[in-house]
C-alpha positions as CSV (number, residue, x, y, z in Angstrom):
1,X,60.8,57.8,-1.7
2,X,63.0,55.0,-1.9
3,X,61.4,51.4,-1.2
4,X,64.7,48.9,-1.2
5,X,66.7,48.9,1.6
6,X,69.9,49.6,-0.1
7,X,68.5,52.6,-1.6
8,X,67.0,54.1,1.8
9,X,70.6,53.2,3.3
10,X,72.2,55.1,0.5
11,X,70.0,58.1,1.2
12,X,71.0,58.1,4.7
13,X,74.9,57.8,3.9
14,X,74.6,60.7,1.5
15,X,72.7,62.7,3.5
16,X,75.2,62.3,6.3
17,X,78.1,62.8,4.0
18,X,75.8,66.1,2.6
19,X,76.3,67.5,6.3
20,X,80.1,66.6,7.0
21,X,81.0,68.2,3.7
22,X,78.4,70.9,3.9
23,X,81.2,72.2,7.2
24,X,84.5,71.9,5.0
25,X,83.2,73.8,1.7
26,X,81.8,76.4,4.2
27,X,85.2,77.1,5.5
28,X,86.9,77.0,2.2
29,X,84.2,79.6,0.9
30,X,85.1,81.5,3.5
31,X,88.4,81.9,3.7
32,X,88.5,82.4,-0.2
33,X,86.5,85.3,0.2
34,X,88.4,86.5,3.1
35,X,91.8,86.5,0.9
36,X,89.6,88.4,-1.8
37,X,88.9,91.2,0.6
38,X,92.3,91.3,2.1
39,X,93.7,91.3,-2.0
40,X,91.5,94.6,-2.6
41,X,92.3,96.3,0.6
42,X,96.2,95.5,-0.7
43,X,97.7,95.6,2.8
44,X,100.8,93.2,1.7
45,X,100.9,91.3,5.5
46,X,96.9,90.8,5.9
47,X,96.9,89.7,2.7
48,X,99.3,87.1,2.4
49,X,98.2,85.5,5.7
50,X,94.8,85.3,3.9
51,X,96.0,83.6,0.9
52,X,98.0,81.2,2.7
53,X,95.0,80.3,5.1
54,X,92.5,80.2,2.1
55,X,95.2,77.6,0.0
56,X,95.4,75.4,3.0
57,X,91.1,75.4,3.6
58,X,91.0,74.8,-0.4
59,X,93.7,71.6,0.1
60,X,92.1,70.3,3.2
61,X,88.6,70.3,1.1
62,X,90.6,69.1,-2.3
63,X,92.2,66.0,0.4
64,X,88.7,65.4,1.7
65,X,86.7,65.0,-1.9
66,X,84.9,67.7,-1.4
67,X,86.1,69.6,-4.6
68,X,88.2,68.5,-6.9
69,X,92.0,68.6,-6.8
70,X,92.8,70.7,-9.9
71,X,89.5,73.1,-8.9
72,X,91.4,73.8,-5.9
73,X,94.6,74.3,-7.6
74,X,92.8,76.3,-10.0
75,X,91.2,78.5,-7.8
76,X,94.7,78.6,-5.6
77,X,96.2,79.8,-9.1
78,X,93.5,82.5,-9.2
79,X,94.1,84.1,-5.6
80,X,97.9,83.8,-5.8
81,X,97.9,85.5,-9.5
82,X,95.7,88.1,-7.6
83,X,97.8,88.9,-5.0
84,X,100.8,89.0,-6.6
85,X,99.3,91.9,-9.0
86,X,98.4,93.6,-6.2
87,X,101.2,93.4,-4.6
88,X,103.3,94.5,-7.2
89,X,101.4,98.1,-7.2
């Protein structure tokens, strides 16, 4: 444990910040994974309201500092490469 005061006040920050981001990472996991399912059922609509609603949770994260920018544009890249294969079957 921490025994100056600017340390113990950083682990409280951090911890707090831990929590807020802990919300916004959640929700982009999850809507990521959502798109993935929608991209192997391969129903074109389902799927590209998935994709749109996972790029927007991964640029809300990417604005907030909770991942990085070009992580999310990577993993963006990704899902839309994915899609677009599948819908081209």
């Amino acid at each position: 444990m921490a025994n100056i005061k600017s340390a113990i006040k950083r682990i409280r920050s951090s911890n707090r910040r831990a929590v807020r981001n802990k919300t916004v990472r959640t929700n982009a996991r999850g809507a990521v994974r959502t798109a993935r399912e929608a991209i192997e059922a391969g129903e074109a609509k389902d799927m590209s309201v998935a994709v749109n609603a996972a790029a927007s949770a991964l640029d809300k994260a990417a604005v907030k500092g909770v991942v990085h920018k070009r992580n999310a544009a990577r993993r963006k890249a990704r899902l839309m490469k994915a899609a677009a294969k599948t819908a081209q079957k």
